[in-house]
C-alpha positions as protocol buffer text, in pm:
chain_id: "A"
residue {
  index: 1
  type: UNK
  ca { x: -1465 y: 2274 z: 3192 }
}
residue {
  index: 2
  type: UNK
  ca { x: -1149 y: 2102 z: 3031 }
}
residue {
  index: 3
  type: UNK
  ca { x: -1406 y: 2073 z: 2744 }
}
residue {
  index: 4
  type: UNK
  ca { x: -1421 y: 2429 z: 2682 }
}
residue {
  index: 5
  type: UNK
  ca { x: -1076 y: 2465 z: 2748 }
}
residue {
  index: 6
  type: UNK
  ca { x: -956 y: 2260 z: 2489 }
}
residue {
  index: 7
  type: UNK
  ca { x: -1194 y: 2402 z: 2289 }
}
residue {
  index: 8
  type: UNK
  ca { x: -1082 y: 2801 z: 2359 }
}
residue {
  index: 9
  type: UNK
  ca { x: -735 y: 2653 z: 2259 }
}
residue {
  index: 10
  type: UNK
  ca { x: -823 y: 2510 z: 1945 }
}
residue {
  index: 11
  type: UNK
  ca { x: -1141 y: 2598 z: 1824 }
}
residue {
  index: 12
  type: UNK
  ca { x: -1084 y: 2392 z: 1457 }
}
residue {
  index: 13
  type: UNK
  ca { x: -1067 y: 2077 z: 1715 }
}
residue {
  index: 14
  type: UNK
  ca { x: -1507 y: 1970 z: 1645 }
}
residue {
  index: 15
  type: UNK
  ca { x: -1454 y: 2047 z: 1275 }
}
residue {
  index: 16
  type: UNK
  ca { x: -1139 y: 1844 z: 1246 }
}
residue {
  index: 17
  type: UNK
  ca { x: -1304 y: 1582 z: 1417 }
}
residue {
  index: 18
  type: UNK
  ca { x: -1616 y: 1607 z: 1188 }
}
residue {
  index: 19
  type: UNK
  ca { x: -1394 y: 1606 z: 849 }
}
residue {
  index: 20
  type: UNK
  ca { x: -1229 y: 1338 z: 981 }
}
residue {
  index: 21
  type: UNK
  ca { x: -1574 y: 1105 z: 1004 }
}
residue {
  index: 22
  type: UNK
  ca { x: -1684 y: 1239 z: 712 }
}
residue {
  index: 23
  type: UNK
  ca { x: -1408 y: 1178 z: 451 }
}
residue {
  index: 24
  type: UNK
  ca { x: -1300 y: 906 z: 619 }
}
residue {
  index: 25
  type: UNK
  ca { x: -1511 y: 648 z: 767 }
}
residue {
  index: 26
  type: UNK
  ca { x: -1301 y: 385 z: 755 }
}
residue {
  index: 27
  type: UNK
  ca { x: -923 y: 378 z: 864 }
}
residue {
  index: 28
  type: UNK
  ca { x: -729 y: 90 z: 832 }
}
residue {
  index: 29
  type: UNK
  ca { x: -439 y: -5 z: 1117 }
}
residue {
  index: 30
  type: UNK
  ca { x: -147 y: -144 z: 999 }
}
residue {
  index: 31
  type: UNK
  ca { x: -81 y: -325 z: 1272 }
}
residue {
  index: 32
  type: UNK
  ca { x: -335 y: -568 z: 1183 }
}
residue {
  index: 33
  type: UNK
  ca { x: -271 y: -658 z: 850 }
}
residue {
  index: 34
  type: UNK
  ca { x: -124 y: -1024 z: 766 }
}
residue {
  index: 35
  type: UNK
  ca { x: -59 y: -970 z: 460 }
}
residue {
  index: 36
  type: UNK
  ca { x: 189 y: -640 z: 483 }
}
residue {
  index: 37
  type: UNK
  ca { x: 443 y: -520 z: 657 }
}
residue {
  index: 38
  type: UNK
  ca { x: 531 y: -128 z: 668 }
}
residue {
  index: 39
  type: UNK
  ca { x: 806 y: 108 z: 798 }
}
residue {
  index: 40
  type: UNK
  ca { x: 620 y: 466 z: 940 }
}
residue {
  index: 41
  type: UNK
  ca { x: 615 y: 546 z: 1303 }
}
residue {
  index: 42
  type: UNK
  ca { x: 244 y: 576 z: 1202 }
}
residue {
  index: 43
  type: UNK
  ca { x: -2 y: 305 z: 1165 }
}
residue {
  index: 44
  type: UNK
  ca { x: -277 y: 454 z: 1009 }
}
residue {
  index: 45
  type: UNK
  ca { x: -414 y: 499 z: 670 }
}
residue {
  index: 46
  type: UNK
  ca { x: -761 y: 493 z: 498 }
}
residue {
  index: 47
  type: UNK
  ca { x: -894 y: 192 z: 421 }
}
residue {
  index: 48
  type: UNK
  ca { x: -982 y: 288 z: 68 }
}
residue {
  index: 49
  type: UNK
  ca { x: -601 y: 346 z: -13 }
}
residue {
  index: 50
  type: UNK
  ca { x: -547 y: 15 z: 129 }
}
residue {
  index: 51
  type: UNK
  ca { x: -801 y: -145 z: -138 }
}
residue {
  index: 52
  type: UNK
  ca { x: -630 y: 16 z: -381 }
}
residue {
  index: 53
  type: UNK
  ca { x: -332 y: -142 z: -300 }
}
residue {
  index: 54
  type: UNK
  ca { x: -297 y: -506 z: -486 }
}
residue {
  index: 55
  type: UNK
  ca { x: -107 y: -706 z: -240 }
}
residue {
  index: 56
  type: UNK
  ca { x: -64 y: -1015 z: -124 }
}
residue {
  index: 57
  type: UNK
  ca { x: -159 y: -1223 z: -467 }
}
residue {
  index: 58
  type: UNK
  ca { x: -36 y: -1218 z: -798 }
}
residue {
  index: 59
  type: UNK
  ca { x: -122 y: -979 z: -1086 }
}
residue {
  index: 60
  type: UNK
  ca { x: -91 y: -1209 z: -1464 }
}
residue {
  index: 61
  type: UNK
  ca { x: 5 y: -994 z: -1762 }
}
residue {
  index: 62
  type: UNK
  ca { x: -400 y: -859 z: -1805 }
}
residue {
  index: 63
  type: UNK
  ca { x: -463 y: -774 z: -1422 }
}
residue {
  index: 64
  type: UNK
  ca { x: -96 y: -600 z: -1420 }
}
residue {
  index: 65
  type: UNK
  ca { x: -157 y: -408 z: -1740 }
}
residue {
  index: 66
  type: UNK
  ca { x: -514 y: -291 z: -1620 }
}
residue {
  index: 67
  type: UNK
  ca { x: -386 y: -190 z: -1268 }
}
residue {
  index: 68
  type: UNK
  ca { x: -115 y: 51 z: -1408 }
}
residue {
  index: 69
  type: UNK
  ca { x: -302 y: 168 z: -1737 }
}
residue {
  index: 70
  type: UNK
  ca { x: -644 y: 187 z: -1574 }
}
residue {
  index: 71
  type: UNK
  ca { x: -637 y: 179 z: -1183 }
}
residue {
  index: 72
  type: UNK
  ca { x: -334 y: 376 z: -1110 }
}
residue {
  index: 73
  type: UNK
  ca { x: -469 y: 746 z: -1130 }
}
residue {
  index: 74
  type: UNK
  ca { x: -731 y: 602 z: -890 }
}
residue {
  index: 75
  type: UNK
  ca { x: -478 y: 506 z: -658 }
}
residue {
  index: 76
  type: UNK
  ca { x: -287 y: 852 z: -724 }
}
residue {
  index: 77
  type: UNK
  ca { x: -637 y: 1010 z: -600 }
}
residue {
  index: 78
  type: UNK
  ca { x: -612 y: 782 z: -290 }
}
residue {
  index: 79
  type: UNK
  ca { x: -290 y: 839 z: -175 }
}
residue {
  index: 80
  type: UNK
  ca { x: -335 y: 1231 z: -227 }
}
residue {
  index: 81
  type: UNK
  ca { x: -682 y: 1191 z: 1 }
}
residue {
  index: 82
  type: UNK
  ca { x: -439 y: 984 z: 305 }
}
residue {
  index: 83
  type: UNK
  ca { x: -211 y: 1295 z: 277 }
}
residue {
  index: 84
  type: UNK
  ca { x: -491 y: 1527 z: 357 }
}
residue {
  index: 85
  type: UNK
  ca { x: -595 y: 1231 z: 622 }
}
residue {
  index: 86
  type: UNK
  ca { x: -270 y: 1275 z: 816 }
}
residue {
  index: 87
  type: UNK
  ca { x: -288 y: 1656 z: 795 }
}
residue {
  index: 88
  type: UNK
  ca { x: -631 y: 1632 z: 932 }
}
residue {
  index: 89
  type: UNK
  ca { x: -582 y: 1383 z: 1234 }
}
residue {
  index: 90
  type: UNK
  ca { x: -286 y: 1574 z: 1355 }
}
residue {
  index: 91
  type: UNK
  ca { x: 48 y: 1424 z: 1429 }
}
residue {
  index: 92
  type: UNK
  ca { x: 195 y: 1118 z: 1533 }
}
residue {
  index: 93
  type: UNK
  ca { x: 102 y: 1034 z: 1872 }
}
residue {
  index: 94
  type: UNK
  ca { x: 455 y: 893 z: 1935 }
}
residue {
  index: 95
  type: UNK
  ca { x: 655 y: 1183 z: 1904 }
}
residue {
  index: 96
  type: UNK
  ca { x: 418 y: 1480 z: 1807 }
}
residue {
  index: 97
  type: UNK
  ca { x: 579 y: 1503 z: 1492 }
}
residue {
  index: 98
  type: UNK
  ca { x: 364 y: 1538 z: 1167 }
}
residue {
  index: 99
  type: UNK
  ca { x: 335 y: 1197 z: 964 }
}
residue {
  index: 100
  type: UNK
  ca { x: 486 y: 1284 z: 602 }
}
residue {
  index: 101
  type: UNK
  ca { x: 542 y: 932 z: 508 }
}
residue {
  index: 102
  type: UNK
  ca { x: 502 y: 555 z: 505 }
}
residue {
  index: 103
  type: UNK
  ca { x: 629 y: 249 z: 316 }
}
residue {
  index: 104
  type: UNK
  ca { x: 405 y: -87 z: 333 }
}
residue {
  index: 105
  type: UNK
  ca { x: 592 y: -389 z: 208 }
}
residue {
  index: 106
  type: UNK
  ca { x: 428 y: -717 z: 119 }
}
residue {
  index: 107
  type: UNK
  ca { x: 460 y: -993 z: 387 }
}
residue {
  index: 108
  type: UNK
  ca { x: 753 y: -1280 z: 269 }
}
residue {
  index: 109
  type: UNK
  ca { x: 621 y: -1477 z: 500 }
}
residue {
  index: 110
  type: UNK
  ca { x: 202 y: -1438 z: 439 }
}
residue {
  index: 111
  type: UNK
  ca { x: 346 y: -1456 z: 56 }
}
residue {
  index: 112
  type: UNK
  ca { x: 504 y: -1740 z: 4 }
}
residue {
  index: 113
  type: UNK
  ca { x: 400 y: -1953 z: 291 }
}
residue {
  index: 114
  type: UNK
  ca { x: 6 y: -1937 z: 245 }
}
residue {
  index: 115
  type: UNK
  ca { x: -109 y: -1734 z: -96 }
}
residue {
  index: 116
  type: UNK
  ca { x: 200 y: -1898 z: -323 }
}
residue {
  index: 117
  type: UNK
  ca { x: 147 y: -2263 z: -200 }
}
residue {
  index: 118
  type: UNK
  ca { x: -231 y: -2259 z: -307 }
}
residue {
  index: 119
  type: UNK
  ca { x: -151 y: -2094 z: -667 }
}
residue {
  index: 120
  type: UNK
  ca { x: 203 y: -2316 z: -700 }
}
residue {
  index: 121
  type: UNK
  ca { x: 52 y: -2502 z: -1026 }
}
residue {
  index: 122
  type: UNK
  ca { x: -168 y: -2192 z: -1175 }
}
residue {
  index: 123
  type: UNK
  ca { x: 117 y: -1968 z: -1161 }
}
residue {
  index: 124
  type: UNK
  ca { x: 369 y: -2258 z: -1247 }
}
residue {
  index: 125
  type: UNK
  ca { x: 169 y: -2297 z: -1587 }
}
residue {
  index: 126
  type: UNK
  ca { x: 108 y: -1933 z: -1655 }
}
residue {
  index: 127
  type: UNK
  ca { x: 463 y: -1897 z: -1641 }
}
residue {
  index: 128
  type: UNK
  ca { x: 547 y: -2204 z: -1868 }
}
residue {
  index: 129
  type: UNK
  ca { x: 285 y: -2042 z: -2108 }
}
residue {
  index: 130
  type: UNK
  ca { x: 474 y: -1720 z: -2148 }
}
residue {
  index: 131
  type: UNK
  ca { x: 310 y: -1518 z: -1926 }
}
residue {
  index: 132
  type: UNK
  ca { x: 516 y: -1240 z: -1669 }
}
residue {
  index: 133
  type: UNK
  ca { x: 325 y: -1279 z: -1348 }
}
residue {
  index: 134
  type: UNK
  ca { x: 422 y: -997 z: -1057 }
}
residue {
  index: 135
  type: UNK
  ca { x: 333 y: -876 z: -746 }
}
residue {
  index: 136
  type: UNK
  ca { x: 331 y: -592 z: -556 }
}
residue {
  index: 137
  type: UNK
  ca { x: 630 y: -559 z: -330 }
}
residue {
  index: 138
  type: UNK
  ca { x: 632 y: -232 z: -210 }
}
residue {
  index: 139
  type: UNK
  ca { x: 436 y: 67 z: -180 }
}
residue {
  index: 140
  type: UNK
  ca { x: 546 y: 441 z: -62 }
}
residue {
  index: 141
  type: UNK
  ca { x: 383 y: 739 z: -16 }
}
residue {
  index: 142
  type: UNK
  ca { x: 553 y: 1060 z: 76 }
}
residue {
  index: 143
  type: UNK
  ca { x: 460 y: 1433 z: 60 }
}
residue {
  index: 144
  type: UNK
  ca { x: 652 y: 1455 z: -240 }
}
residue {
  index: 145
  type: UNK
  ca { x: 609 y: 1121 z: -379 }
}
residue {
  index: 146
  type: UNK
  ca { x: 458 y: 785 z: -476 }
}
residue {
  index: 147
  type: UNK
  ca { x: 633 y: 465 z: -545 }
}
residue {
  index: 148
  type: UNK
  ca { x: 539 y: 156 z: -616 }
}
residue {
  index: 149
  type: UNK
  ca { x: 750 y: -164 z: -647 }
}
residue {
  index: 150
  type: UNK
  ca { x: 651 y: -460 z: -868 }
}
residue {
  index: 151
  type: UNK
  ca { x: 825 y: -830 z: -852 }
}
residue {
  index: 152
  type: UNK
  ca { x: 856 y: -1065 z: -1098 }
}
residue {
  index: 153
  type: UNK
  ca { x: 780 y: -1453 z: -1009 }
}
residue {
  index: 154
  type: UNK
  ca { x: 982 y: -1701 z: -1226 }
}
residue {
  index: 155
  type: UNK
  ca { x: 1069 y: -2028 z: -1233 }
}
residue {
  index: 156
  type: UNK
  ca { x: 1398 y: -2172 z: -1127 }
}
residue {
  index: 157
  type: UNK
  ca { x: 1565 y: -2469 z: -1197 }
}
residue {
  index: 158
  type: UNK
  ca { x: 1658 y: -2743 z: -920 }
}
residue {
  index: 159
  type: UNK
  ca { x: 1779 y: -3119 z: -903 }
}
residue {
  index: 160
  type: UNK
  ca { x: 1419 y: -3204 z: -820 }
}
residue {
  index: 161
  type: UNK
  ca { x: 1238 y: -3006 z: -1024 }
}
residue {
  index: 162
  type: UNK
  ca { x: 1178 y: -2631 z: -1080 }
}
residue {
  index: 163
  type: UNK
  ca { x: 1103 y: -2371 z: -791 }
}
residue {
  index: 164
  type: UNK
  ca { x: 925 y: -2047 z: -769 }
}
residue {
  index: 165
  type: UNK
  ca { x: 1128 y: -1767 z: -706 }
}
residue {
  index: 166
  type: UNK
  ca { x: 1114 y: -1363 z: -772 }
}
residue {
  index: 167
  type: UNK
  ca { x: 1306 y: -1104 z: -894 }
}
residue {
  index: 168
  type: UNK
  ca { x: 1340 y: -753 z: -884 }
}
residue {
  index: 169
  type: UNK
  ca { x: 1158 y: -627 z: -1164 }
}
residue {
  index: 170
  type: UNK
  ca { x: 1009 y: -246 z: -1221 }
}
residue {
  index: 171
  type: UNK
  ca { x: 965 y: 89 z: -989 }
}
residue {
  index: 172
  type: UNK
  ca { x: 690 y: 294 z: -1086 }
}
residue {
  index: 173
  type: UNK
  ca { x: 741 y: 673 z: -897 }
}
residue {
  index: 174
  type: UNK
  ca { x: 454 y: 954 z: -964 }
}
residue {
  index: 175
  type: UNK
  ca { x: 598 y: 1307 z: -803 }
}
residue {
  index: 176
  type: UNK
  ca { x: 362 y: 1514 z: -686 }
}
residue {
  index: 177
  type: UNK
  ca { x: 523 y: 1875 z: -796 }
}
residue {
  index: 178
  type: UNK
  ca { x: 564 y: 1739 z: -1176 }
}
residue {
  index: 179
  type: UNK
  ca { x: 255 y: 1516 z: -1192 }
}
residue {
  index: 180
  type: UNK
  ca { x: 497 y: 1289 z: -1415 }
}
């Protein structure tokens, strides 16, 4: 009975439900992710956005240049495919409110304590060699808007030696009502 009532009041309900499995087999939950953080009163997005997503680990000047040049209008496809995710699945279960955006973040701690101290000397050298090496720091997605935030790791002087360290370096924002 409470079948077919939820049914009579909304009847899209089964072929929400079915796009939903279809489009989107795989959904990843923030909550589990070690190497991100994020600000959204939502924790869900698909899983293939999150692959698109490069972080925790550095990008060199090649891998950097081929994500933005190459990879990014894959990621723009992506991120256009979560909105249509959250419009499917509903609202946010918190406050019944419909989910219009979220910001992930990388992880300082996942960062620097247990991907940086395995790379210290490749990334120490590539540096020394010229080389820009970044990471992603922050990632937004909006209904009107993507934005991504690249770091810069450099090397910084100290008594005993030199120290990794990063600094801001360049936003990169797609809107969606431009396509700029």
């Amino acid at each position: 009975m409470n079948s077919q009532i939820s049914q009579v009041t909304n009847p899209l309900s089964p072929i929400r439900e079915q796009l939903l499995r279809e489009n989107f087999p795989q959904i990843a939950d923030l909550r589990n992710q070690a190497h991100i953080t994020y600000w959204s009163d939502y924790h869900l997005i698909s899983q293939t956005l999150l692959n698109h997503l490069p972080f925790g680990r550095s990008l060199g000047p090649t891998t950097f240049y081929q994500y933005i040049d190459y990879q990014f209008d894959n990621l723009l496809i992506e991120a256009r495919r979560n909105l249509l995710f959250w419009s499917l699945s509903g609202t946010n279960h918190f406050n019944q409110t419909p989910v219009t955006q979220t910001t992930l973040f990388f992880d300082e701690t996942f960062f620097w304590h247990y991907y940086i101290p395995v790379r210290t000397r490749e990334i120490t050298e590539a540096i020394l060699q010229g080389n820009r090496i970044r990471f992603l720091s922050r990632f937004c997605l909006s209904q009107t808007q993507v934005e991504l935030e690249f770091n810069e790791i450099r090397l910084r002087t100290i008594e005993t030696g030199t120290q990794l360290v990063y600094c801001h370096s360049k936003e990169y924002t797609y809107k969606w009502d431009t396509s700029l």
